[in-house]
VOSE-267969 format. One record per residue (C-alpha): residue number from 1; x, y, z; residue in three letters. Coordinates in Angstrom, 2 decimals, always signed. Example, Ala and Ser with C-alpha at 12.3 -4.5 7.8 and 13.67 -1.06 7.14 Angstrom:
1  +12.30  -4.50  +7.80  ALA
2  +13.67  -1.06  +7.14  SER
***
This chain:
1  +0.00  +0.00  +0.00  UNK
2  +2.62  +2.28  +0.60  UNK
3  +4.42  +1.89  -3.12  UNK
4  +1.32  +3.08  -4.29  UNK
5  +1.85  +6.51  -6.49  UNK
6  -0.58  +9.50  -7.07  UNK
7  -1.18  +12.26  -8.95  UNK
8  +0.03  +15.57  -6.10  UNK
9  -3.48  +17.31  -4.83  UNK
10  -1.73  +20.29  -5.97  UNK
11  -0.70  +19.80  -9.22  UNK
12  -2.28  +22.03  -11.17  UNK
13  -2.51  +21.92  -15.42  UNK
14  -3.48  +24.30  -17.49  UNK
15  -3.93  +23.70  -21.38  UNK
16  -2.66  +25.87  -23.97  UNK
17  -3.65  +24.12  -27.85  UNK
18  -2.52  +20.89  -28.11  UNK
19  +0.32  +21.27  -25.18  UNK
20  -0.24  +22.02  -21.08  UNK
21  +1.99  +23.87  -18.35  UNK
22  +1.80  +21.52  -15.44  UNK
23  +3.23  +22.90  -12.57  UNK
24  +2.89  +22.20  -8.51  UNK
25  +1.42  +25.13  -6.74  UNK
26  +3.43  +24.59  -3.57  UNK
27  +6.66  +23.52  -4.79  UNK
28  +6.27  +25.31  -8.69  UNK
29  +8.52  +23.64  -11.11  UNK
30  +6.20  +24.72  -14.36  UNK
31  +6.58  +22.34  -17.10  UNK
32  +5.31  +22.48  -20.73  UNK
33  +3.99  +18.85  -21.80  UNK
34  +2.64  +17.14  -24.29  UNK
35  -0.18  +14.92  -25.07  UNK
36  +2.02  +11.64  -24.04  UNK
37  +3.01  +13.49  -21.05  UNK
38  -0.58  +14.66  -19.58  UNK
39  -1.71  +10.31  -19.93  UNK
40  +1.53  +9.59  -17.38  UNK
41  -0.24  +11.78  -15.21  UNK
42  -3.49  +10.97  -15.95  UNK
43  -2.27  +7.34  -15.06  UNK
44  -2.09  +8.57  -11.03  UNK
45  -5.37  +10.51  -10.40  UNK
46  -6.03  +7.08  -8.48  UNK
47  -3.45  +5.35  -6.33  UNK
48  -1.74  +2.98  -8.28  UNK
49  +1.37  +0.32  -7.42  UNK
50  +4.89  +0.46  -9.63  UNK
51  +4.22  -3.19  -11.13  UNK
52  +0.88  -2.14  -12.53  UNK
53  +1.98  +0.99  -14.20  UNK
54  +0.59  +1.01  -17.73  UNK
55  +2.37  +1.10  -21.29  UNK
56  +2.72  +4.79  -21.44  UNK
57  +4.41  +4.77  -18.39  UNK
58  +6.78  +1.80  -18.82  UNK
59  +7.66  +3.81  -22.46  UNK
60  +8.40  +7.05  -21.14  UNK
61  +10.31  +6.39  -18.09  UNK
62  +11.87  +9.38  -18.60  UNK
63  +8.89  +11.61  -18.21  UNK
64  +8.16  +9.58  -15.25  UNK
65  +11.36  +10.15  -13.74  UNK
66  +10.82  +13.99  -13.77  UNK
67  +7.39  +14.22  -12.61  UNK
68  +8.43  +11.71  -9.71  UNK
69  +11.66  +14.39  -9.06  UNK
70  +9.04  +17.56  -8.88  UNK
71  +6.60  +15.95  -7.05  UNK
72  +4.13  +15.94  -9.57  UNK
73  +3.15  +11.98  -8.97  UNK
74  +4.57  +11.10  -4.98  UNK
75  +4.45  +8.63  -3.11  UNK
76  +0.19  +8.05  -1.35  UNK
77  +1.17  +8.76  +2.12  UNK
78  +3.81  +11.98  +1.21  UNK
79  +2.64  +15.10  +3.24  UNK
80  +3.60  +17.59  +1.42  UNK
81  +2.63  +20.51  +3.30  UNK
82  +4.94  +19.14  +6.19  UNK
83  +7.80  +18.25  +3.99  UNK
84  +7.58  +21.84  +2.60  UNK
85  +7.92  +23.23  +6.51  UNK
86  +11.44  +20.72  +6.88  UNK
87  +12.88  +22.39  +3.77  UNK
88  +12.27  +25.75  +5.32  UNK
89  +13.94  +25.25  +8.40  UNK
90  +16.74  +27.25  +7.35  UNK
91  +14.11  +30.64  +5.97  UNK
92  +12.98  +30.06  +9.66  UNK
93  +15.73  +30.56  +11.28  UNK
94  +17.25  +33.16  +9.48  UNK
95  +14.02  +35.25  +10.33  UNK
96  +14.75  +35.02  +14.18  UNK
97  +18.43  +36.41  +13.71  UNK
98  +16.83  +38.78  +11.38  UNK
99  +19.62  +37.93  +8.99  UNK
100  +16.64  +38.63  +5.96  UNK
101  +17.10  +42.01  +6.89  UNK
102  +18.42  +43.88  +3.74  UNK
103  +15.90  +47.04  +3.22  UNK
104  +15.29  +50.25  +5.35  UNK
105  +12.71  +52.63  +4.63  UNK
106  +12.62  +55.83  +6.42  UNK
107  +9.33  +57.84  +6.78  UNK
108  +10.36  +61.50  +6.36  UNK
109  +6.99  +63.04  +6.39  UNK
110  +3.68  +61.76  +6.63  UNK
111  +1.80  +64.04  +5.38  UNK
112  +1.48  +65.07  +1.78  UNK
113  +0.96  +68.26  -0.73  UNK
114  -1.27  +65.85  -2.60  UNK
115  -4.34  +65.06  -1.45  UNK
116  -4.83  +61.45  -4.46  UNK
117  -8.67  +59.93  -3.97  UNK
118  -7.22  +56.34  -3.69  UNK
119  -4.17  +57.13  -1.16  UNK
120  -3.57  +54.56  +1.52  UNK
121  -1.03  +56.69  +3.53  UNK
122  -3.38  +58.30  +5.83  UNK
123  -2.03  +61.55  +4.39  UNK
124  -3.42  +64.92  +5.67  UNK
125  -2.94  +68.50  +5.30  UNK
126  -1.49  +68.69  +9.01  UNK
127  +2.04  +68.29  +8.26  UNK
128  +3.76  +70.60  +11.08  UNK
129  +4.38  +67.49  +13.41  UNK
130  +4.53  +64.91  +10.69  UNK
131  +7.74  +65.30  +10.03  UNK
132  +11.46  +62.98  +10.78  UNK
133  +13.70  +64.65  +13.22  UNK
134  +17.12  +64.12  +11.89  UNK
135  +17.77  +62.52  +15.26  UNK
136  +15.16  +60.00  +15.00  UNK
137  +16.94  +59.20  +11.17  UNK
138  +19.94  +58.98  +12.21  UNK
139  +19.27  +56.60  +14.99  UNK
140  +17.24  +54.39  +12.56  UNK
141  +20.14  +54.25  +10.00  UNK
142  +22.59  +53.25  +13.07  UNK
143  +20.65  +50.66  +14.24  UNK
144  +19.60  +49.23  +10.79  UNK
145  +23.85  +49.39  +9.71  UNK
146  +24.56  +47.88  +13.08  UNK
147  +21.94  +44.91  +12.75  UNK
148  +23.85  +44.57  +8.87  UNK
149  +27.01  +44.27  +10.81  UNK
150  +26.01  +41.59  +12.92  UNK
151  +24.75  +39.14  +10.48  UNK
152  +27.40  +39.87  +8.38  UNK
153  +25.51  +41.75  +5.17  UNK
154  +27.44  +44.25  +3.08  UNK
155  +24.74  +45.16  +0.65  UNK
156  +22.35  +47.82  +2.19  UNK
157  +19.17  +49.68  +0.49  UNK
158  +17.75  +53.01  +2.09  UNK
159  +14.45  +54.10  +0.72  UNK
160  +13.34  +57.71  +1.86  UNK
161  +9.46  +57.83  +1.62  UNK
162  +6.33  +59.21  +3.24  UNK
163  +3.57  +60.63  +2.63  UNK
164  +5.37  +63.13  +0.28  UNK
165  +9.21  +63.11  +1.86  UNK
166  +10.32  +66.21  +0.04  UNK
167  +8.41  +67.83  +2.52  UNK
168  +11.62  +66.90  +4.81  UNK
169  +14.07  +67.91  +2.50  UNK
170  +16.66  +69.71  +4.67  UNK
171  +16.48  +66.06  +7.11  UNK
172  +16.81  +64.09  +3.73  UNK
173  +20.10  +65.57  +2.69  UNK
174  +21.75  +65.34  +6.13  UNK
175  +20.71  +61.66  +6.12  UNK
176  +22.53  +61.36  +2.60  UNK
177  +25.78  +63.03  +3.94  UNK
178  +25.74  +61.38  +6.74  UNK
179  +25.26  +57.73  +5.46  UNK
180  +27.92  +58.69  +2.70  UNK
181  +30.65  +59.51  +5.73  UNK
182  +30.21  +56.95  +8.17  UNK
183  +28.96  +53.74  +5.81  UNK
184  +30.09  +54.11  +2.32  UNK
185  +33.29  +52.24  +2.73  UNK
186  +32.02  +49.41  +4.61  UNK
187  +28.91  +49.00  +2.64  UNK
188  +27.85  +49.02  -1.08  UNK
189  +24.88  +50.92  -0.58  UNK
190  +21.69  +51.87  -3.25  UNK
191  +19.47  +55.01  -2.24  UNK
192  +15.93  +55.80  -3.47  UNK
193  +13.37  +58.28  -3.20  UNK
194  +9.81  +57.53  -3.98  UNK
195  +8.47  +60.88  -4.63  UNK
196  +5.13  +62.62  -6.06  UNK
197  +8.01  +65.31  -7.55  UNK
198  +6.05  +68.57  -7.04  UNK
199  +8.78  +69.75  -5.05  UNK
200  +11.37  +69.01  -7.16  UNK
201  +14.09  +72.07  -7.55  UNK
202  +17.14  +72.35  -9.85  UNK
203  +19.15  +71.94  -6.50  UNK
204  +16.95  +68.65  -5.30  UNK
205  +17.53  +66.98  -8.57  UNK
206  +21.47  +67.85  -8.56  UNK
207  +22.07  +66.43  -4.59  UNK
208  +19.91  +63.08  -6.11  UNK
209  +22.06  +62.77  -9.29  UNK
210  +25.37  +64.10  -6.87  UNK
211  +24.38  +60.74  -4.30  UNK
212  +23.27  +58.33  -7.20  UNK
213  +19.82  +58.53  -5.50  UNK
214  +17.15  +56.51  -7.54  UNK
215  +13.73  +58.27  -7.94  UNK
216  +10.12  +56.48  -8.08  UNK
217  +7.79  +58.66  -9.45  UNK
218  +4.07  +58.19  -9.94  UNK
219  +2.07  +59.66  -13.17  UNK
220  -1.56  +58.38  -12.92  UNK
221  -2.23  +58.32  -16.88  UNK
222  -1.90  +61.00  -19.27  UNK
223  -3.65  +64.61  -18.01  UNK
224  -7.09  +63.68  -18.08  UNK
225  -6.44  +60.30  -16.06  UNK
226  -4.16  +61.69  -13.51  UNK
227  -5.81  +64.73  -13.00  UNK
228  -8.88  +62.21  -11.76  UNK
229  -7.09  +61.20  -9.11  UNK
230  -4.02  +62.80  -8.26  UNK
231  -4.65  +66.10  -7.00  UNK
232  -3.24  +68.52  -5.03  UNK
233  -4.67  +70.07  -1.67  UNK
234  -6.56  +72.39  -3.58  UNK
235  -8.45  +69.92  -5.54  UNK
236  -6.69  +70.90  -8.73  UNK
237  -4.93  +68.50  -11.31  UNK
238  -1.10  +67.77  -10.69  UNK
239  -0.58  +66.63  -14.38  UNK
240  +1.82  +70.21  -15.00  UNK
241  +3.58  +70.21  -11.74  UNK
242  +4.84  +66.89  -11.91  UNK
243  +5.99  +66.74  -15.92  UNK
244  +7.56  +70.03  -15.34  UNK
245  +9.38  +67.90  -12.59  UNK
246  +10.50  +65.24  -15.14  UNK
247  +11.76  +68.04  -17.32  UNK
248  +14.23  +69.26  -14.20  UNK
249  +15.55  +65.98  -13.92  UNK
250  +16.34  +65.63  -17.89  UNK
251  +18.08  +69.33  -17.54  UNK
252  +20.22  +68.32  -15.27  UNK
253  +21.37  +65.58  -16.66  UNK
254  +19.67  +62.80  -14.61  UNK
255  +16.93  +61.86  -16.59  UNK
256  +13.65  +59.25  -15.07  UNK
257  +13.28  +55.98  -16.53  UNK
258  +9.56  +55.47  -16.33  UNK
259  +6.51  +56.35  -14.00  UNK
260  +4.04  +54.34  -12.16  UNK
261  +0.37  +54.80  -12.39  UNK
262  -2.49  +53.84  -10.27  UNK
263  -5.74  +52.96  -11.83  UNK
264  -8.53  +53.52  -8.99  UNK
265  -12.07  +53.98  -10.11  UNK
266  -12.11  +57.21  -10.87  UNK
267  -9.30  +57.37  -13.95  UNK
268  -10.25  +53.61  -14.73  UNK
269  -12.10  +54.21  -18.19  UNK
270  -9.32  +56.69  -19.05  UNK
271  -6.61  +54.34  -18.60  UNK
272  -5.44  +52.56  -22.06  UNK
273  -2.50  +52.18  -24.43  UNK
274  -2.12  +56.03  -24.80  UNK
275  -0.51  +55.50  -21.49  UNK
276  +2.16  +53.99  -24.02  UNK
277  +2.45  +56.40  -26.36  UNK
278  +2.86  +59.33  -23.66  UNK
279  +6.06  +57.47  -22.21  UNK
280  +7.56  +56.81  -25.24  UNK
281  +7.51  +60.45  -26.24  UNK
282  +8.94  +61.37  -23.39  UNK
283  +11.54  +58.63  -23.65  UNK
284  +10.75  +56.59  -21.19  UNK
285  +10.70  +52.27  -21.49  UNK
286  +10.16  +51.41  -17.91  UNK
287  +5.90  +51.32  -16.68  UNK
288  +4.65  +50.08  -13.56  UNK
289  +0.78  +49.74  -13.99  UNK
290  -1.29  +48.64  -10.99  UNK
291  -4.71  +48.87  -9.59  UNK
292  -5.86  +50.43  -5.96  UNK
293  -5.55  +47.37  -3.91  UNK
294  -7.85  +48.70  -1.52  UNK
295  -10.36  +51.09  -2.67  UNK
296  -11.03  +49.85  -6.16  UNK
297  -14.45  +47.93  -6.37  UNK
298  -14.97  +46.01  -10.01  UNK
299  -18.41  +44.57  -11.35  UNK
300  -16.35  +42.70  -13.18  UNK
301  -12.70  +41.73  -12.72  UNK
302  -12.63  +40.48  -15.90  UNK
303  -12.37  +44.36  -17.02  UNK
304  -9.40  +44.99  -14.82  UNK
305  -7.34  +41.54  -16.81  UNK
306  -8.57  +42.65  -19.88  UNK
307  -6.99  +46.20  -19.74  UNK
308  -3.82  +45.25  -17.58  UNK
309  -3.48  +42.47  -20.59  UNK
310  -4.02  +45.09  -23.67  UNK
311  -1.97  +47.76  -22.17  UNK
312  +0.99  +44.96  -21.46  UNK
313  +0.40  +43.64  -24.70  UNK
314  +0.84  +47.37  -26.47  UNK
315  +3.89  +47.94  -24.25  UNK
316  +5.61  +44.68  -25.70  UNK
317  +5.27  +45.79  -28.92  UNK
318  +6.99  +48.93  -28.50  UNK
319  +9.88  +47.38  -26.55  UNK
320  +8.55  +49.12  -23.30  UNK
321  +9.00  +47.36  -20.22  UNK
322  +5.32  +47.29  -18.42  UNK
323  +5.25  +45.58  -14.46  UNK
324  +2.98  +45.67  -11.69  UNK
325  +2.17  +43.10  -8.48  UNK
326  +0.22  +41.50  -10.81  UNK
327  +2.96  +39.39  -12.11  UNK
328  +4.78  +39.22  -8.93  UNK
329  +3.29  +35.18  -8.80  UNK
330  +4.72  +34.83  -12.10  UNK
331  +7.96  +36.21  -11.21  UNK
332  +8.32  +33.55  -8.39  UNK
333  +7.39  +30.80  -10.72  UNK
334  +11.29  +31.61  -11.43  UNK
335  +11.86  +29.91  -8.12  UNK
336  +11.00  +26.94  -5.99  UNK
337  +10.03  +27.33  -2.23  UNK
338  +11.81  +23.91  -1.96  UNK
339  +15.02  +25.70  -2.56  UNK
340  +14.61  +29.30  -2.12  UNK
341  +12.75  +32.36  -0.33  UNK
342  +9.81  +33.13  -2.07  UNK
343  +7.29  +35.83  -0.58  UNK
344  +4.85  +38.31  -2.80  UNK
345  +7.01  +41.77  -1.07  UNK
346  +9.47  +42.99  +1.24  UNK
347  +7.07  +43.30  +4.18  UNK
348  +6.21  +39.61  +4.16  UNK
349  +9.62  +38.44  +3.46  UNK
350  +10.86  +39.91  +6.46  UNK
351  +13.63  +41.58  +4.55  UNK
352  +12.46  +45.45  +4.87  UNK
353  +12.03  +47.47  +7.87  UNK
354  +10.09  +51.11  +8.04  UNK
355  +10.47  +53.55  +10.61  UNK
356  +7.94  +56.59  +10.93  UNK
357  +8.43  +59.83  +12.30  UNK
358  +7.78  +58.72  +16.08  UNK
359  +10.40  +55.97  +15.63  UNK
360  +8.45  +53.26  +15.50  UNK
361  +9.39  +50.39  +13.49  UNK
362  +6.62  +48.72  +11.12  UNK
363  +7.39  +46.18  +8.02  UNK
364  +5.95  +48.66  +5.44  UNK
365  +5.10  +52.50  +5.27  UNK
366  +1.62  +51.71  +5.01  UNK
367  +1.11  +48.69  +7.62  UNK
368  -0.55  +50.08  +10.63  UNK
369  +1.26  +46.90  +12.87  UNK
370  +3.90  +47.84  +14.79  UNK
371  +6.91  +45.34  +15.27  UNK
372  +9.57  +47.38  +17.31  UNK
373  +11.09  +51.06  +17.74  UNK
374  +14.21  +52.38  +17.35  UNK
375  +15.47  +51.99  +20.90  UNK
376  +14.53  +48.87  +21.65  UNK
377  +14.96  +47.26  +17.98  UNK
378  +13.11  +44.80  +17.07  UNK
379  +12.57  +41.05  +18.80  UNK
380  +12.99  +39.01  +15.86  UNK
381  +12.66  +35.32  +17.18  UNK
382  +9.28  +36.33  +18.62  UNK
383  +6.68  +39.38  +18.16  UNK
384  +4.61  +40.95  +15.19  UNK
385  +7.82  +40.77  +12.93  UNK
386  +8.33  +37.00  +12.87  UNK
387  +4.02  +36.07  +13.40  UNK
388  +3.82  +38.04  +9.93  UNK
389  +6.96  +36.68  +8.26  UNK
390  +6.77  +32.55  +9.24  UNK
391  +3.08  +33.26  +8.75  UNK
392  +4.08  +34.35  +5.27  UNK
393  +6.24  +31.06  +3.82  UNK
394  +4.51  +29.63  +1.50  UNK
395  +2.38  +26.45  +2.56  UNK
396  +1.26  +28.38  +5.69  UNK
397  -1.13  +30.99  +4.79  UNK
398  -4.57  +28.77  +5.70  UNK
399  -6.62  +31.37  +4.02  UNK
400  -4.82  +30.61  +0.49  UNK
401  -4.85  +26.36  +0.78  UNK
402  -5.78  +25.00  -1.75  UNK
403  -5.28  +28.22  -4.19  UNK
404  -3.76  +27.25  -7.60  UNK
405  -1.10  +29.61  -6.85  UNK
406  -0.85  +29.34  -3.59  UNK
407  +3.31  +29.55  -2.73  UNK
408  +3.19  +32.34  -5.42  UNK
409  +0.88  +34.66  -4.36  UNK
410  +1.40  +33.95  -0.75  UNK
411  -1.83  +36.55  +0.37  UNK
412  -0.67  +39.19  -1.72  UNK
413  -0.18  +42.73  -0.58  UNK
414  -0.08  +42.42  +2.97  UNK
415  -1.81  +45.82  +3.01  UNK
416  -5.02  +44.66  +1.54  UNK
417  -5.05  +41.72  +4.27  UNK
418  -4.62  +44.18  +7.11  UNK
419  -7.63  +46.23  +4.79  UNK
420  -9.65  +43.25  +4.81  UNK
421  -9.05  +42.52  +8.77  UNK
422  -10.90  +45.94  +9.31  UNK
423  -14.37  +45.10  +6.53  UNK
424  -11.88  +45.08  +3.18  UNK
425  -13.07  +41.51  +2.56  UNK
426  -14.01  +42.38  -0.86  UNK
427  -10.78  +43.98  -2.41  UNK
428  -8.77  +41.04  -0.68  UNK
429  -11.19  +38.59  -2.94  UNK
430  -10.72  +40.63  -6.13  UNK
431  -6.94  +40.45  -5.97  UNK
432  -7.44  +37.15  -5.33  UNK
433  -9.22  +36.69  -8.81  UNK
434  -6.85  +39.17  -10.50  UNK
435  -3.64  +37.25  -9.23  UNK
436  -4.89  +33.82  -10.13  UNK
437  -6.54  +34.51  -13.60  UNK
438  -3.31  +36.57  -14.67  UNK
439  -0.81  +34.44  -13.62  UNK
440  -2.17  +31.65  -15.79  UNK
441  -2.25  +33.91  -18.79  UNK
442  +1.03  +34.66  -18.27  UNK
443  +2.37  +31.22  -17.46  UNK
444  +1.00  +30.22  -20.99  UNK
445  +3.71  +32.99  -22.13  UNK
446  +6.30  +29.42  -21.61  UNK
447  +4.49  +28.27  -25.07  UNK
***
């Protein structure tokens, strides 16, 4: 009874002409098969023993061999799930030394000159006590250098954010200087600035081209989409202030690579391959295009793949790069959780931390769960930090079992699940639908 093979519960096939990707959606491993190799595994969707294994099988040992070494046909009494937790002994101890630790984000203000319907930020137009002290930044960057030191990392990233953080200017170019003197030569170190640019001067864009900073922009469409959405305190479109912006950054010599846009419900129907066209004039080959995770209520969801598919489709064609979250399952295909991390974003991964003006420590800007401060740093065998990370691994989210992408999605943005803790149940289920239904269009990309 116990030679007896069977087809895994969570293999998963989808069928693409005459061929299939077969893949296992906890341990990946996609595969493109044909018709021979779809009757091996049609041989196992019952238990059956090695000395009864049918023609096919006996003919095509080979194919047999390699669905046997991904766990496509195992053994009847293999538990996967638990076999997946012994391979991640290692992930789960390296998250209670913190040694995932690679990302800081800094909080430099959390308010915001913009006042965007779909923002998640909590911004307001109260800004006076919103704001990092330098003192609070520069004890966040010792302590996240120090914590580098001790597990031995030499690669560091420092994201300043907010809210809008060139609000905080003055505080964000003492953090530069200061992170240049006392950990440039004992660190190889990337900066980035994720920025609505309004503010943007001649003399901002120098100091971020002078410290190699990177800078994330945002551009929700062309005018008449953005200016939907992305508005300033005063309730007028931001379309001029921010291309103006991109033109600073060109004079200077330090030119943007792209834009990301958010399509909420408001700039929806405005949102379409002219998003394309408006990049490419300004020179740009790098899109991010993705939806409000929270806000954003479809009739249909079918709408949303359509347009994220016709728009990435477009992009291709004109050799512009187009990404969002919605591939991120794809992207991990590229991995297995046998052998690997694999998480949906920093904040789940336990690889980014994010202190706010007040010093406490959170596992993204927008996360309203606390998991240290500053002073006390954070307790990473036991707390918030390590129930949301181990929660995380793939195979241990109950709330995805059984999902046919379940390793790869992992839950998604871990903003929409806190959203959905508080009555978000229904933008939690969309992105469920959007994930799974776009991540088998884009698996059938292999053929």
């Amino acid at each position: 009874m116990l030679n007896k093979l069977i087809r895994s519960k969570f293999l998963q096939c989808v069928p693409v002409g005459n061929e299939f990707i077969v893949y296992h959606s906890l341990f990946g491993n996609p595969q493109v098969v044909d018709e021979v190799g779809k009757k091996v595994l049609d041989v196992f969707a019952k238990p059956i023993s090695r000395n009864k294994l049918p023609k096919v099988c006996r003919e095509n040992q080979d194919i047999l061999d390699l669905f046997l070494s991904l766990h496509f046909v195992i053994l009847e009494d293999f538990h996967e799930r638990r076999y997946l937790k012994i391979k991640q002994r290692k992930q789960v101890r390296d998250l209670k030394q913190g040694k995932l630790v690679k990302n800081l984000s800094l909080v430099m203000s959390e308010g915001c000159n913009f006042a965007c319907t779909y923002c998640i930020a909590g911004c307001n137009s109260n800004v006076s006590n919103r704001c990092m002290s330098f003192e609070t930044a520069q004890k966040a960057i010792d302590y996240f250098f120090l914590h580098l030191e001790k597990i031995g990392r030499k690669e560091a990233y420092v994201n300043f954010g907010g809210g809008e953080p060139l609000l905080n200017w003055e505080v964000i170019k003492l953090c530069l200087e200061y992170i240049k003197k006392k950990y440039s030569d004992g660190f190889k170190i990337k900066l980035s600035l994720n920025t609505n640019l309004s503010l943007v001067t001649r003399e901002i864009a120098r100091v971020l081209k002078e410290y190699s900073v990177a800078v994330a922009n945002s551009l929700d469409g062309t005018k008449e989409a953005n200016d939907a959405v992305r508005k300033n305190r005063a309730g007028k479109g931001t379309f001029e202030s921010i291309t103006k912006a991109m033109k600073i950054f060109a004079e200077v010599d330090y030119p943007l690579s792209g834009f990301a846009t958010t399509v909420s419900a408001q700039n929806f129907d405005l949102i379409n391959e002219s998003l394309v066209d408006f990049a490419l004039k300004w020179g740009f080959n790098d899109l991010r295009l993705d939806l409000d995770v929270v806000h954003l209520q479809l009739a249909k969801i079918q709408d949303a793949i359509d347009k994220i598919l016709t728009i990435k489709k477009y992009a291709k064609s004109k050799n512009v790069s187009l990404t969002g979250f919605w591939e991120r399952a794809t992207e991990n295909f590229n991995s297995s959780p046998l052998e690997t991390s694999v998480t949906f974003c920093g904040a789940v991964s336990g690889s980014s931390l994010c202190v706010k003006p007040n010093g406490k420590i959170f596992l993204c800007g927008y996360s309203q769960t606390e998991v240290g401060d500053i002073w006390q740093g954070v307790d990473f065998a036991k707390g918030k930090y390590f129930q949301i990370a181990s929660g995380r691994l793939p195979g241990r989210n109950e709330r995805c079992y059984d999902c046919e992408i379940e390793s790869f999605c992992g839950g998604g943005c871990y903003i929409t699940e806190e959203f959905m803790q508080s009555g978000g149940e229904s933008a939690f289920r969309q992105n469920c639908e959007l994930y799974r239904v776009l991540t088998k269009e884009f698996l059938k990309e292999l053929i």
